[in-house]
C-alpha positions as CSV (number, residue, x, y, z in Angstrom):
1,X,16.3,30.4,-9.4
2,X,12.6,29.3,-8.7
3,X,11.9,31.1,-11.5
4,X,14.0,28.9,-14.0
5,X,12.8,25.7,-11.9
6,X,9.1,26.4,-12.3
7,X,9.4,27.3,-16.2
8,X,11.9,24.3,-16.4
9,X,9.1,22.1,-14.7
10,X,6.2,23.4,-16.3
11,X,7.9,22.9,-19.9
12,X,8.6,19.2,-19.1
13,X,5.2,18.8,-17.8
14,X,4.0,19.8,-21.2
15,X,6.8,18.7,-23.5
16,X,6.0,16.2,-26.5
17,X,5.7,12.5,-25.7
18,X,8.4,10.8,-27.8
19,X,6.8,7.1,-26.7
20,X,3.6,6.9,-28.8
21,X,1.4,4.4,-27.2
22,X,1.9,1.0,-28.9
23,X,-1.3,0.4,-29.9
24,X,-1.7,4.2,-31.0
25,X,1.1,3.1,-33.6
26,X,-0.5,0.3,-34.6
27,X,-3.4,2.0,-35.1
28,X,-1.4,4.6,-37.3
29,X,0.5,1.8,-39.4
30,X,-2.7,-0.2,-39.9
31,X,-4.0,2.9,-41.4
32,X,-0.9,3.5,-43.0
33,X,-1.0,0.1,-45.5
34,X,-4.7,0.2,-45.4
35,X,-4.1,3.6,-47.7
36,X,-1.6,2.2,-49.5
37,X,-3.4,-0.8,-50.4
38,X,-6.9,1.6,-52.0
39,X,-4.6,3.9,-53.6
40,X,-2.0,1.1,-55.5
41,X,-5.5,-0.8,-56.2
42,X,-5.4,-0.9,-60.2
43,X,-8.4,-2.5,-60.4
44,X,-12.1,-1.7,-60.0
45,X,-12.1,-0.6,-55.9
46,X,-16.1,-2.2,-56.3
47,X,-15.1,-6.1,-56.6
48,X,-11.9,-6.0,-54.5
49,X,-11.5,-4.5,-51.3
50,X,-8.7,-5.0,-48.3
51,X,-8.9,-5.3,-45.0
52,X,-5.6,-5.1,-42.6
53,X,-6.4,-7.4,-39.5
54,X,-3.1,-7.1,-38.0
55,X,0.5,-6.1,-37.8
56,X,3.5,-6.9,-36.1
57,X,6.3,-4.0,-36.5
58,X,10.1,-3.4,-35.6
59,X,11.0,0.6,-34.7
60,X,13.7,0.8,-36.9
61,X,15.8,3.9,-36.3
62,X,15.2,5.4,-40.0
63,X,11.4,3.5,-40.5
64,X,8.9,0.9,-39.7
65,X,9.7,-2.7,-41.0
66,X,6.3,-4.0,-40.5
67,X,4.6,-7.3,-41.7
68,X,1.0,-7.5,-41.8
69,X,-2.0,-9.9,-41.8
70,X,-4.5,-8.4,-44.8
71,X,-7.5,-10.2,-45.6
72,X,-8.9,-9.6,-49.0
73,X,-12.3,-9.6,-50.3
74,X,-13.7,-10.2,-53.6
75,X,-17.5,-9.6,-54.5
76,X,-18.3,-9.7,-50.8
77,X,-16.8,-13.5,-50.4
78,X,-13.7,-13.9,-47.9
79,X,-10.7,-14.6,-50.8
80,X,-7.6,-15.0,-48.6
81,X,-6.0,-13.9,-45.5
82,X,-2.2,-13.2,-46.6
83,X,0.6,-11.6,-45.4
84,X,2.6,-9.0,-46.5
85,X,5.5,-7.1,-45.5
86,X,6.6,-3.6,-46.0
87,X,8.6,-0.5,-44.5
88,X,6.7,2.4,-43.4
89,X,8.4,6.4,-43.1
90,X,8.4,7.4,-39.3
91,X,5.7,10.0,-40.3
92,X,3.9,7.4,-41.9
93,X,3.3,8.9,-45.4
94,X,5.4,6.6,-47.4
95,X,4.5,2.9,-48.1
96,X,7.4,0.4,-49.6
97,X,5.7,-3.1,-49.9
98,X,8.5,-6.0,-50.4
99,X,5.9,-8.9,-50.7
């Protein structure tokens, strides 16, 4: 019996933590749309570039429903700060931008 209770306490001890830290996920879906955002980039990646100051984000049971703050840049001179919503995959790898 100590035998199970010391495996069965060691293997908590080291068991995955299913609570990311919240600013590790914002981290992660900052990254996330900031991908999105180069790779979808039609354009020349030389006069526009994006940077994503912010996001607020729901844990949806399926994904992310995220909106975030994005400022764009054109030849080095602030354009815009916008916002921009979008859902992200829980294993962040898939980007669906609504506006």
């Amino acid at each position: 019996m100590k035998i199970f209770f010391s495996l069965f306490l060691i293997i908590t001890l080291f068991a995955c933590n299913t609570n990311p830290d919240p600013e590790e996920q914002k981290a992660k879906l900052k990254s996330s749309m900031a991908d999105f955002l180069f790779k979808s980039n039609k354009s020349d990646s030389s006069i526009f570039k994006f940077r994503v100051e912010d996001v607020i984000y729901y844990d949806n049971k399926v994904n992310y429903i995220c909106e975030f703050k994005v400022l764009m840049i054109k030849n080095g001179v602030k354009d815009s700060l916008g916002s921009m919503k979008a859902f992200i995959s829980k294993d962040f790898s898939t980007v669906t931008r609504t506006y």
